[in-house]
PABARO-196297 format. One record per residue (C-alpha): x, y negated, z negated. Coordinates in steps of 0.1 Angstrom, whole numbers, plus 5000, padded with zeros to 4 digits. Each point is the difference from the previous one (the first is absolute). Layout:
N
XYZ;...
END
This chain:
773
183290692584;503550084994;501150334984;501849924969;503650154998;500950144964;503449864981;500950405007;499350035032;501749685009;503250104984;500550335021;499049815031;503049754992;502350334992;499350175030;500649705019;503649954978;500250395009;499550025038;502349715002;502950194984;499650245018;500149765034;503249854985;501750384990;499050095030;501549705018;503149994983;500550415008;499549915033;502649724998;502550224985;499750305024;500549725030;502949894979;501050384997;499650075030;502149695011;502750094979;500350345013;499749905036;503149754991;501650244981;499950245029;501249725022;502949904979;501250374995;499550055039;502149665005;502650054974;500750385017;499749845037;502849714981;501850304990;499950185032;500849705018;503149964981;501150375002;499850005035;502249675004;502850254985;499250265022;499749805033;503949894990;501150324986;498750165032;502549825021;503150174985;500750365017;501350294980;503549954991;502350325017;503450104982;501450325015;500350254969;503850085016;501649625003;500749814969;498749655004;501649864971;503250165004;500550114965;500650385011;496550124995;498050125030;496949815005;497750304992;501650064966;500049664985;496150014999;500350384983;502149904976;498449634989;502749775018;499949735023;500650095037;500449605012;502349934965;502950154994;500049904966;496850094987;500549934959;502249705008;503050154978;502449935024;500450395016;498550125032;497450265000;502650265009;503149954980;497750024973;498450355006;503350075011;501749874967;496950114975;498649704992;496249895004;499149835028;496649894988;502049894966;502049725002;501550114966;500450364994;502250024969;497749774983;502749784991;498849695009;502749965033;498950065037;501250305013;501649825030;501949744978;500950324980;502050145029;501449665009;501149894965;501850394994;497550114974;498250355005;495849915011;499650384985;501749914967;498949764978;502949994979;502550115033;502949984975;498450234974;500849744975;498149605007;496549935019;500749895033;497749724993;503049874976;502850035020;501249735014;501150025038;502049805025;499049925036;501449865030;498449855027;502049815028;498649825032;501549735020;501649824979;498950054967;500550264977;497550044969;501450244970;496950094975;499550134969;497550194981;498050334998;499650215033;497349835015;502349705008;501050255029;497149805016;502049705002;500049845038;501449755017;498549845033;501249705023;497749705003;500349865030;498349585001;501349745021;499949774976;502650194982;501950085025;500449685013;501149864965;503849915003;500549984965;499050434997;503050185013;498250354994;496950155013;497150034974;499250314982;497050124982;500650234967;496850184991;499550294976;496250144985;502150134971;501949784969;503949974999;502649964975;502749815021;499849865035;503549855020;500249905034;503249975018;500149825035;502849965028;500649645008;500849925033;503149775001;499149915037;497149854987;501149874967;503249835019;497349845026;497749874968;503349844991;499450094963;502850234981;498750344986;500249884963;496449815013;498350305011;497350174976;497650245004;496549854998;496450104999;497049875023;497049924988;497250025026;497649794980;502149665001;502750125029;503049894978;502950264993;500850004964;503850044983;500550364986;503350014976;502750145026;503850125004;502349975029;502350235005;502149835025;502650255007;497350275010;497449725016;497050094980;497549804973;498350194976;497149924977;497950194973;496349905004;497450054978;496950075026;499550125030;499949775035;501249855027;504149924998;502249835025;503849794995;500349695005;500849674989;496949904977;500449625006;500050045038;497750264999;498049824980;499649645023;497649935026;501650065031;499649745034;498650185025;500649985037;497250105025;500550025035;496550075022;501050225026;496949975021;499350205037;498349795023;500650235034;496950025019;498150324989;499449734969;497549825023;496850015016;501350025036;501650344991;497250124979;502049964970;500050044964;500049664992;498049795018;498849784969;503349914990;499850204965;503550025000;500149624989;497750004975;501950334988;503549774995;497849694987;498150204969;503450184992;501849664998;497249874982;500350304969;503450014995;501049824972;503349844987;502949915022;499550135035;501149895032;498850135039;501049985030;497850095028;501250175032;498050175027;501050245025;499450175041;502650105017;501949704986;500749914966;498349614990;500849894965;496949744992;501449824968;502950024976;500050134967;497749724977;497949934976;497849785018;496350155007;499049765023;502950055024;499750394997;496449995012;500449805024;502950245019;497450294990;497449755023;502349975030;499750455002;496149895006;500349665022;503750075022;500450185031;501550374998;502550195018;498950335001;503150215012;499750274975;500350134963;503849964993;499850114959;503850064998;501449715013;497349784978;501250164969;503449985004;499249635014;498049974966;502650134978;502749805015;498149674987;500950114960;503149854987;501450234970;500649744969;501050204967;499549654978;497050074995;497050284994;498450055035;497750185010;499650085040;497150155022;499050075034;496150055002;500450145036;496249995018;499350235032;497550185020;502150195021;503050245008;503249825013;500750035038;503949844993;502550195020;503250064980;499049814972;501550074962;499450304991;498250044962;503150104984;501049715010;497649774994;500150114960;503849934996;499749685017;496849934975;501950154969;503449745009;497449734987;498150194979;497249935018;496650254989;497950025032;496350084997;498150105031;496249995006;498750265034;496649835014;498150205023;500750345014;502549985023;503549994974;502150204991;499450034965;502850234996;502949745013;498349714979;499750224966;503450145006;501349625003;498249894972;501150284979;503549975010;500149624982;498050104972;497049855014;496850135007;497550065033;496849874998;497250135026;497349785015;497550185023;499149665010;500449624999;497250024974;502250244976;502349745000;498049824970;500850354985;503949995007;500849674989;498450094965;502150324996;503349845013;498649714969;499850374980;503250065008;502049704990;498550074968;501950314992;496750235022;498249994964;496450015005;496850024970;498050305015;496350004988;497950305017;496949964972;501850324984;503749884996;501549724996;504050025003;502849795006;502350145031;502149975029;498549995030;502950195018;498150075034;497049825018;499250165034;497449735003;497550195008;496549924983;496950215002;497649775004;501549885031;502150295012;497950294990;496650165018;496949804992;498350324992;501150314980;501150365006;497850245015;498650324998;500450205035;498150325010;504050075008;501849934966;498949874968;501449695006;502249805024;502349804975;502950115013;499249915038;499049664987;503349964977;501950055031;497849765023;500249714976;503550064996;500449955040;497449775003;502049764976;503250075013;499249955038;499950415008;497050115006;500250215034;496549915016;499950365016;501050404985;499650325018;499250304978;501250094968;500750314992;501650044964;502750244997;499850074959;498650304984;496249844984;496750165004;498949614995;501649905034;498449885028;500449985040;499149645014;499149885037;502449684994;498449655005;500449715027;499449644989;501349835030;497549765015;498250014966;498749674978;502250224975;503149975024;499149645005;499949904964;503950214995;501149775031;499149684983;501050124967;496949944981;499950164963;499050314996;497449924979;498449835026;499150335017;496850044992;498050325011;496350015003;499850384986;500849904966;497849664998;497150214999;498250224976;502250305007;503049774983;498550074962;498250374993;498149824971;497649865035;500050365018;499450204975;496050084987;500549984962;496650184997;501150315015;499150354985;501650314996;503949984990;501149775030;500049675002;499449965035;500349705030;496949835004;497950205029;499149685017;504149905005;501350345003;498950025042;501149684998;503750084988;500350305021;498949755032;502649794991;502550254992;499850114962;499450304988;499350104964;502650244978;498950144965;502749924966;499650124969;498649744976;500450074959;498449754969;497350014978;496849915004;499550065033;498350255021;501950065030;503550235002;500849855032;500049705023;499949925035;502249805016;500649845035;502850105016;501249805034;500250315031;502549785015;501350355020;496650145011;498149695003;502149755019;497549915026;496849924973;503049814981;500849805032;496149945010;498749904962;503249784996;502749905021;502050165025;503349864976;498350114968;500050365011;503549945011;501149864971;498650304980;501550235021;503449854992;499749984964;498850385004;503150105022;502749814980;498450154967;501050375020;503449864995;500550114966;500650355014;502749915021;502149764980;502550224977;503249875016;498849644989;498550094966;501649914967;499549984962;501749904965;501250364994;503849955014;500749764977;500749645006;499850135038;496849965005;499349684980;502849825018;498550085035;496649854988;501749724987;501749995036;496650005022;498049774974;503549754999;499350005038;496549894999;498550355010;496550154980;501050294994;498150325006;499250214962;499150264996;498150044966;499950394984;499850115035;496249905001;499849645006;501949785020;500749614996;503249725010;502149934982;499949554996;502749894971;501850134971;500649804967;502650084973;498149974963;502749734987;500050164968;499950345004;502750025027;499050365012;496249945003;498949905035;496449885018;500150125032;497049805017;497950175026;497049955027;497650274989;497650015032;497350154972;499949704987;500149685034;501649714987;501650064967;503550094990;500350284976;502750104980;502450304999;502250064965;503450115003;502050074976;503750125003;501950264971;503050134997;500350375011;503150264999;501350245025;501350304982;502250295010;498350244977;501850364986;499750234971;497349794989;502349684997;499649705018;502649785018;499449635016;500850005031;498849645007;496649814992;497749805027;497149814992;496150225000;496949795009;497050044984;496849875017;496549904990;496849885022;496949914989;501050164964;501250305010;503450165006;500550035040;502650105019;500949785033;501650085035;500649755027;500149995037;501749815027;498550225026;499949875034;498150115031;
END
């Protein structure tokens, strides 16, 4: 029989049943949330490790660049800048020892300690004028009442500026002593037969009361326009629709001048608005070499005919009334088709270069130009417009041709502008820029018949008054492009970036100078020993190098890209420390990976400690590969190539170069000196070698004028940090005095322009090389 269960006893069964299965349930969710704890902590652990290896990662992407610049050396006893201060006293004192200017008043360095004022104050007398301006304009910088009696800010000054042939009289406070005038030189103004003056820009950072601009008119030119001086104006360009606009002018005919009060400042020119004004027809004459280093049987630089397609797509975007004439040249003189309109028949004489038999008897360049020019008939009736584009891969072998001198007065009897375009190596850029320049025309460079895509869009450029829309994500100007050299970094820089040695921090400078001669067909495929001759305890002996017999001397010979040589070393993991390095190491180095370090040092790397600084992270310092291209030739040869260890070795013995090239080193301290002989070697197709704050070395590609701000420049660079891009270097140009300085008065001895320069977002100071070797 069944024991009978009281009501009672039946309720604390079914609570202890409720109550054990609480307890299952607490129990089960504390388990749950100490897993989930314990998850979260684990991940918590994992994102803090990640986010400090994330951090570390990107720290040490600055260091492995930053690593690659060496030490910058300034004797304490030379004066850099040459502003009178010794190299070692600039940084005592707070100054700039690579600007000469360091507050941007418009006084060096020296005349000011020399005069009193503050260097490090571009206003000392609190008056509201630049020092500089002060001295220029007559007022006291000390003073800032210099008459006892009115604030300088209220007096009212007058300056004078004259260049060429424009004079510019302002008025206003002493500031307006930073009034400037510059020349700007476009072929499409200077080609303009209704101008009869070259173009001026006017630019000022400060307000002025009164502005009046007096120009010389040339009668020669005025008599040739066949238009009476009465006609003549001065007028204003605008860039942004290329028309010249009518300022309110007076001729004085008895003294040959037009004057005009503007309102703004600009760019000013005389002329004849209503000629200026019309659309001009243009003649174009192809001047086109087809000797035989053009061909495939010569190994030549042509073999695809480019040069056609070249003359095609510039026929095809020129727009409005133009008329060519195509003529082709050896060591005789062909003329293809006369001056027309007619597309069909011009393509078809560009067709017979491809299909018709050639005489190759040499590259006769004078006698085809003066052939050439001889085929334009002067006619004053009417606006014309008349170009050679002048096409050759070669030097001329003519005996007793024309000489240049010659070539331009011929070309300037029928105003003819002649534009030249350099493809391949083996010109002589000089002779060709020199011709160019001599007609007011401009060279263009083409390291190969594939660049000539590239020309024919800047000679487009070009007949639009050079003005170009620059967009590099972080500006966006309008400009002149005043000088292309044509070189590009992603075809005509290295494939890889610089690189650490166990020799020197870096070998920028070495491969400045190789992809300089690389592009310009001068590469010297074997160097002895360097020994540099200046005072640095960063210098460096080097064994030389020998690419002869090489795949590296192979790919020169047929003129392939530089971009195209591609080294096994950095296609590995010793290319990026982020795969080297073991992100788990302890202590406070981040060290190489111990698996890869035998590895490295097998194949030639060998591990350097830098200082690395940021928050967060654990480690002081970080290893870093660094190439033993002087000690470890042979494991270089063996792991890679016999031609990559070559290569190496002459990157590392041209960057030794830097210690021997003072007699071709130059900067922007000498005034317009130094500017002008960039302007020179970039005008003639040459990346030049720069030098950036003594530290960092890069070439030199282009320079563009900001169209607005007449003074401000970007000069555009191949940064071989950064394989493939083009970065940017600001210049900016100001006004600076030369003082004979006594008694604590100043006198202007005469003014020059002061260059202010800015990489990256920071003030630098440049130097460039030509060096040779």
């Amino acid at each position: 029989m069944a024991e009978k269960t009281s009501a009672a006893e039946a309720l604390n069964a079914k609570r202890l049943r409720k109550s054990s299965n609480k307890k299952k349930i607490i129990i089960l969710v504390c388990v749950l949330l100490a897993a989930v704890l314990v998850i979260s902590i684990i991940t918590s652990i994992d994102v803090v490790n990640n986010s400090k290896k994330e951090k570390a990662k990107a720290i040490v992407a600055q260091v492995d660049i930053n690593s690659t610049f060496k030490e910058a050396e300034f004797s304490d006893n030379d004066d850099w800048d040459s502003d009178g201060i010794a190299n070692g006293s600039e940084g005592k004192g707070g100054t700039n020892l690579q600007n000469e200017d360091t507050d941007g008043d418009g006084l060096s360095d020296g005349d000011e300690i020399a005069l009193g004022t503050d260097p490090l104050q571009p206003d000392t007398d609190k008056d509201g004028m630049l020092d500089g301006y002060e001295v220029m304009a007559g007022t006291d910088p000390q003073k800032a009442k210099s008459d006892g009696k009115t604030d300088d800010s209220q007096r009212e000054v007058t300056i004078k500026r004259t260049v060429g042939e424009m004079t510019a009289k302002v008025t206003g406070n002493p500031n307006i002593a930073d009034l400037t005038i510059e020349e700007l030189r476009l072929m499409s103004i200077s080609s303009n037969s209704g101008l009869l003056s070259k173009a001026y820009d006017v630019y000022t950072d400060f307000s002025f009361k009164d502005l009046t601009l007096t120009f010389k008119i040339d009668t020669e030119a005025l008599d040739k326009l066949g238009a009476k001086a009465e006609d003549v104006s001065v007028l204003e360009f605008n860039s942004s629709d290329r028309s010249y606009s009518k300022v309110s002018s007076k001729v004085d005919s008895s003294a040959k001048t037009v004057t005009a009060k503007v309102e703004k400042l600009g760019t000013y020119i005389i002329g004849v608005e209503k000629i200026a004004n019309e659309e001009p027809s243009s003649q174009i004459a192809f001047l086109i070499d087809n000797s035989g280093s053009m061909y495939a049987d010569f190994n030549g630089y042509d073999v695809d005919f480019k040069r056609i397609d070249f003359a095609n797509d510039l026929m095809d975007k020129l727009e409005g009334d133009y008329s060519f004439m195509i003529s082709k040249f050896t060591g005789d003189y062909t003329k293809l088709v006369d001056f027309t309109g007619d597309k069909s028949e011009l393509k078809k004489a560009l067709e017979s270069i491809r299909t018709d038999s050639e005489n190759f008897n040499g590259t006769h360049s004078q006698h085809a130009l003066e052939s050439c020019i001889a085929e334009f008939t002067v006619d004053r009736s009417r606006k014309l417009r008349n170009v050679i584009v002048f096409l050759t891969d070669g030097e001329s072998d003519e005996e007793n041709g024309k000489t240049l001198d010659q070539l331009v007065a011929l070309a300037e009897e029928k105003d003819i502008t002649i534009m030249t375009v350099g493809l391949g190596r083996d010109i002589d850029r000089s002779w060709l820029q020199q011709l160019a320049a001599g007609t007011s025309g401009k060279y263009y460079s083409a390291a190969d018949a594939e660049a000539l895509t590239d020309v024919y869009k800047q000679i487009q450029t070009t007949f639009d008054f050079d003005i170009i829309n620059y967009d590099n994500n972080d500006d966006k100007i309008e400009g002149y492009s005043l000088y292309n050299t044509g070189f590009k970094p992603e075809v005509n820089g290295f494939s890889f970036k610089n690189f650490r040695t166990t020799s020197a921090s870096g070998v920028d400078f070495g491969m400045a100078v190789f992809a300089r001669d690389w592009y310009l067909g001068n590469i010297k495929t074997k160097l002895g020993t360097i020994k540099p001759t200046e005072e640095s305890k960063l210098k460096y002996d080097s064994a030389g190098y020998d690419i002869s017999g090489t795949k590296l001397e192979e790919m020169y010979t047929k003129r392939e890209p530089l971009i195209s040589v591609l080294p096994t070393a950095f296609a590995g993991d010793f290319n990026d420390a982020k795969n080297y390095l073991d992100f788990s190491s302890s202590g406070t180095v981040l060290k190489v990976k111990s698996d890869m370090l035998t590895k490295a040092e097998n194949s030639g790397w060998k591990p350097q400690e830098y200082p690395m600084k940021g928050s967060s992270i654990e480690w002081n310092s970080v290893e870093l590969l660094c190439l033993d291209v002087a000690g470890s030739f042979g494991n270089i040869s063996n792991t890679y190539s016999d031609w990559e260890a070559q290569l190496f070795s002459a990157l590392h013995t041209l960057n030794a170069l830097q210690w021997s090239d003072k007699e071709y080193e130059f900067n922007l301290t000498s005034g317009d000196e130094g500017f002008d002989r960039l302007k020179r070697l970039l005008a003639e197709g040459c990346p030049v070698v720069t030098t950036i704050d003594d530290s960092h070395t890069v070439n030199a590609i282009g320079l563009i004028q900001d169209s607005s701000v007449h003074r401000q420049y970007i000069l555009q660079v191949y940064d071989s940090s950064y394989p493939g891009k083009t970065k940017e270097i600001y210049i900016k140009r100001s006004p600076i005095a030369k003082c004979k300085i006594s008694n604590g008065k100043a006198e202007v001895d005469s003014t020059h322009f002061e260059y202010s320069t800015t990489y990256e977002g920071k003030q630098v100071g440049l130097s460039f090389s030509e060096v040779l070797y």
